[in-house]
C-alpha positions in Angstrom: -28.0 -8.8 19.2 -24.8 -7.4 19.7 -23.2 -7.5 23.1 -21.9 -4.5 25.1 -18.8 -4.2 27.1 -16.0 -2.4 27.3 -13.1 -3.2 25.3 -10.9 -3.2 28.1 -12.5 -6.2 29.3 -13.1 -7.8 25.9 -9.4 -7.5 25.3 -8.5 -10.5 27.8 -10.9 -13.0 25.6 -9.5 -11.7 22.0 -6.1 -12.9 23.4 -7.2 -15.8 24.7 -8.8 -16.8 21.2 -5.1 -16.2 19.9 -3.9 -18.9 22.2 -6.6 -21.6 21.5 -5.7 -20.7 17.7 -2.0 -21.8 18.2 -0.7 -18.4 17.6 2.8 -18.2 18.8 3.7 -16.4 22.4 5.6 -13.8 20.5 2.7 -12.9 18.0 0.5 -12.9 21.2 2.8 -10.6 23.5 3.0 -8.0 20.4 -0.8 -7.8 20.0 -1.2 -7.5 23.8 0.9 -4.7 23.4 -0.8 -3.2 20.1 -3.9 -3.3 21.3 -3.6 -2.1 24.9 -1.9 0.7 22.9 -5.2 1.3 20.7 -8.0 1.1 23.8 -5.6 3.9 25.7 -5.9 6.2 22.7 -10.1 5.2 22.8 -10.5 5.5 26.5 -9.2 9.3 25.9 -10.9 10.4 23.2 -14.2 9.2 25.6 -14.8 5.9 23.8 -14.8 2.3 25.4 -17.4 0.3 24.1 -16.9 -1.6 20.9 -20.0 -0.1 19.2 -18.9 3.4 19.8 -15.8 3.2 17.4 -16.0 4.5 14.2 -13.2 4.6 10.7 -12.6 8.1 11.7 -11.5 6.8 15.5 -9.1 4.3 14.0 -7.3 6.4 11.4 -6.7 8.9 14.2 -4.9 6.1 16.0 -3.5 5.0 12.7 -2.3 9.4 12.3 -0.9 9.5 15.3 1.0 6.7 15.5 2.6 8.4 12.6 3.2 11.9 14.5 5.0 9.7 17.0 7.4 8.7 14.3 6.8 5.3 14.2 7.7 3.9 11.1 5.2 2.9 8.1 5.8 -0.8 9.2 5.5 -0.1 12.5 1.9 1.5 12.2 1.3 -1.1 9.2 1.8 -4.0 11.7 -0.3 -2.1 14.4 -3.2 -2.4 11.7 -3.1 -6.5 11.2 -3.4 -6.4 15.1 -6.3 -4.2 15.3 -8.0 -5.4 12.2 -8.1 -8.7 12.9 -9.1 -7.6 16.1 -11.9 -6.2 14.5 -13.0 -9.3 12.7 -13.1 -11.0 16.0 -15.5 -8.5 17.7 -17.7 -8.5 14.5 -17.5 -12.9 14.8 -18.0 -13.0 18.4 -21.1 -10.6 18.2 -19.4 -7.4 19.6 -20.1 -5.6 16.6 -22.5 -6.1 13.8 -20.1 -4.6 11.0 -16.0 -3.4 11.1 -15.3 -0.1 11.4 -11.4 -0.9 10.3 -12.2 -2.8 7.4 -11.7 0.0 5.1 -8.9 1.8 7.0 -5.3 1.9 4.4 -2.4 0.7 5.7 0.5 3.3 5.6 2.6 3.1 2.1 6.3 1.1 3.1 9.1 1.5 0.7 10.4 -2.0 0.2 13.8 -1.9 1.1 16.1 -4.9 -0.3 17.5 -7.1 2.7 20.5 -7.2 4.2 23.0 -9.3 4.0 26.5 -9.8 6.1 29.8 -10.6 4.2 32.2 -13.2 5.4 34.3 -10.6 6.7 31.3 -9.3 9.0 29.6 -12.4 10.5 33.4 -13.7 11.2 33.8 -10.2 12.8 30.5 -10.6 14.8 31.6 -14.3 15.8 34.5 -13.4 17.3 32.9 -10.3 19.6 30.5 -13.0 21.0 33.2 -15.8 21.7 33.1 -14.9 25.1 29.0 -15.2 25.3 28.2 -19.0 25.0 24.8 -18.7 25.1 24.8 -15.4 22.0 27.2 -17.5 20.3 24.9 -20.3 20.3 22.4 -18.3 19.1 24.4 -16.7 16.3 25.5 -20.0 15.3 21.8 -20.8 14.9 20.7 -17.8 13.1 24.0 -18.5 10.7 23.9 -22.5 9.9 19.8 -23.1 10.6 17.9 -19.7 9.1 15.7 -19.7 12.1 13.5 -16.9 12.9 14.3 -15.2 16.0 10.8 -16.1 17.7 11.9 -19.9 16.7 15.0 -19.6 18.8 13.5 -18.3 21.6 11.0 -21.0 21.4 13.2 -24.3 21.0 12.7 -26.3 23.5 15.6 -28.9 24.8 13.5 -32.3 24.0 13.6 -30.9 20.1 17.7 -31.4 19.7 19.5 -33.8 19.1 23.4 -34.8 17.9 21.7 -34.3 14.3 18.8 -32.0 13.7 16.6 -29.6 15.6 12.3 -29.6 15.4 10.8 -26.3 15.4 7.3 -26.7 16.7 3.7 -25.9 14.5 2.9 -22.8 15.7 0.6 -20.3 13.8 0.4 -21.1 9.6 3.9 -22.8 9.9 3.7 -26.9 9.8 6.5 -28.5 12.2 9.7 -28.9 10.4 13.1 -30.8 10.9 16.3 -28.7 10.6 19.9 -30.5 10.3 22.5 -29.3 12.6 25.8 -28.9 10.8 29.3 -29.3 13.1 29.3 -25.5 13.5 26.0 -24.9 14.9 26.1 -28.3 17.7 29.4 -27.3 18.8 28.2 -23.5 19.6 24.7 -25.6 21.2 26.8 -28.2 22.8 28.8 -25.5 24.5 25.9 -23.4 25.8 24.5 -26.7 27.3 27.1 -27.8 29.4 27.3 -23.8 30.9 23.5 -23.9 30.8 21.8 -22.6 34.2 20.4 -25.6 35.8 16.7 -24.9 35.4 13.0 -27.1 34.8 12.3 -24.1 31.9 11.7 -26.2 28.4 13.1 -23.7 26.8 17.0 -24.1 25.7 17.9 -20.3 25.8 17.5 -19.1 29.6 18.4 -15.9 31.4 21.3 -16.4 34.3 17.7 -17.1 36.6 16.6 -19.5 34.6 13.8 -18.0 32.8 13.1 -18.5 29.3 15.0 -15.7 26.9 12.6 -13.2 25.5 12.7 -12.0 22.0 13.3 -8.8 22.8 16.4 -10.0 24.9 18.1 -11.7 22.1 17.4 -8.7 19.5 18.9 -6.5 22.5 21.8 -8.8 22.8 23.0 -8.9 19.7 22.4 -5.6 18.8 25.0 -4.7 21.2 27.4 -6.8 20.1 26.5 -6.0 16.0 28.1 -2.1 17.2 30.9 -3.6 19.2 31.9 -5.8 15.8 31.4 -2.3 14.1 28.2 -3.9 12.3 25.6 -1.6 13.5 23.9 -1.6 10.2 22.3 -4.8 10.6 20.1 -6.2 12.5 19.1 -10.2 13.9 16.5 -10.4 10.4 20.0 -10.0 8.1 21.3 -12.8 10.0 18.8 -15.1 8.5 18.5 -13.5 5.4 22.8 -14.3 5.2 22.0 -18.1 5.4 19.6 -17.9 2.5 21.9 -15.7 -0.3 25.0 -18.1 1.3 23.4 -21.0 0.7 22.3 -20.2 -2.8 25.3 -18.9 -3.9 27.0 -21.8 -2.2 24.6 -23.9 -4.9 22.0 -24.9 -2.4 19.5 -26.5 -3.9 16.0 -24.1 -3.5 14.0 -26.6 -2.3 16.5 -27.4 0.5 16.7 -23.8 1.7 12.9 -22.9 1.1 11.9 -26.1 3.3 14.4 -25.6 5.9 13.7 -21.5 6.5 10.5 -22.3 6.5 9.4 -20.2 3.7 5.7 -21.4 2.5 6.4 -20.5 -0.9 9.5 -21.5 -3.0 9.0 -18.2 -4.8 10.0 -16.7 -1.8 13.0 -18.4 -1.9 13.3 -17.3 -5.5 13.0 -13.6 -4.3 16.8 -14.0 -3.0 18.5 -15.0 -6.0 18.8 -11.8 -7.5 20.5 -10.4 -3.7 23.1 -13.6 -4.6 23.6 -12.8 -7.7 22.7 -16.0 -8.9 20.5 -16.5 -12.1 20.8 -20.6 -11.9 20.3 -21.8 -8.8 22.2 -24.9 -7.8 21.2 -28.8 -7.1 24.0 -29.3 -4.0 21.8 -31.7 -0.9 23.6 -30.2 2.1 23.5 -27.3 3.5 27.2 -25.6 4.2 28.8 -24.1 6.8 29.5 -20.4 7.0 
């Protein structure tokens, strides 16, 4: 027997299944978002129990998402969220079958990444000089390959003089990453200016708070068009340790395990935006 309540209220426990799963904050505060987004559109068209949505009701979400302009990838991410929302209502008796189980994703044209020259991360560098804390963080991005939800969730107790942890979080194991000079002078110099704060986090806001996601992509957004780099975004900046690194004659193994990338064939993926048919043997990872 299937239970009946509004979704509204349902919503609350979904999330809270996403933080006893491990999911990360950032993955959480998106499908808040999605989904909040999703039981407005319901609660309009008249429906707010679970049972009462059909395939029809979610490809209207899924249309006008689309009428809004948000991109195919946009909308396309909005699915995951509400699909595996889905799943959860069906598991935790909510629903006895999934009206979004058959609902297509948008097609997304596969753009190539982006990478920065040497030219334009120096020119990016030098815009932030005066930002220790962005600096930091571009430093990080450059010499690391972090993800930008892995910055904002590195905690001081994981660095040291040699390597930084990034936490498990979600399908991603824990993982070691070395610190080259570069990257701990740019850390060591946001530390000492560091607001004094309790916050685990080692990016803060001048009050101390932890630095949200959205707050770093801001930040360096702005200073990507003041470096006349508007082009690009924080992803490139990851995506230019990876080609550097190979055509530098990284080994793949090194760069797959340190950017986290579960496959190695995902690694393989960048050789071709290097230029690179053999990829290298080389231990250590250099310094842009």
């Amino acid at each position: 027997m299937t239970v009946q309540e509004p979704l509204k209220s349902v919503l609350p426990k979904f999330m809270k299944s996403l933080e006893d799963k491990g999911r990360s904050p950032s993955t959480i505060l998106a499908y808040r978002a999605d989904l909040e987004q999703l039981v407005e559109f319901f609660v309009k068209r008249n429906k707010v129990l679970a049972e009462q949505i059909l395939q029809a009701d979610i490809e209207a979400f899924r249309d006008n998402l689309a009428n809004d302009k948000y991109t195919p990838k946009s909308v396309s991410r909005k699915l995951n969220a509400i699909k595996t929302f889905f799943r959860w209502l069906v598991t935790d008796n909510y629903l006895t079958s999934n009206p979004s189980e058959n609902v297509s994703h948008p097609k997304i044209d596969m753009a190539m990444p982006k990478f920065l020259s040497s030219l334009e991360y120096r020119a990016l560098r030098d815009v932030v000089r005066g930002d220790v804390r962005i600096s930091a963080i571009v430093e990080l991005f450059l010499q690391t390959g972090l993800r930008i939800s892995e910055v904002a969730n590195l905690k001081t107790a994981y660095v040291t003089e040699i390597d930084i942890t990034v936490e498990a979080y979600a399908t991603q194991p824990q993982r070691k990453i070395p610190l080259n000079q570069p990257a701990k002078e740019a850390l060591n110099h946001y530390l000492v200016e560091r607001p004094k704060t309790d916050a685990l986090y080692v990016f803060v806001s001048k009050n101390g708070k932890p630095l949200a996601v959205r707050n770093i992509r801001a930040a360096i957004d702005r200073y990507m068009q003041r470096a006349d780099i508007s082009q690009y975004s924080v992803n490139d900046l990851r995506t230019t340790f990876v080609v550097e690194n190979i055509k530098n004659g990284v080994d793949l193994i090194l760069i797959s395990q340190v950017s986290g990338h579960k496959r190695l064939s995902t690694t393989e993926r960048y050789l071709e935006l290097a230029g690179i048919k053999e990829p290298g043997k080389k231990q250590q990872l250099m310094e842009l």
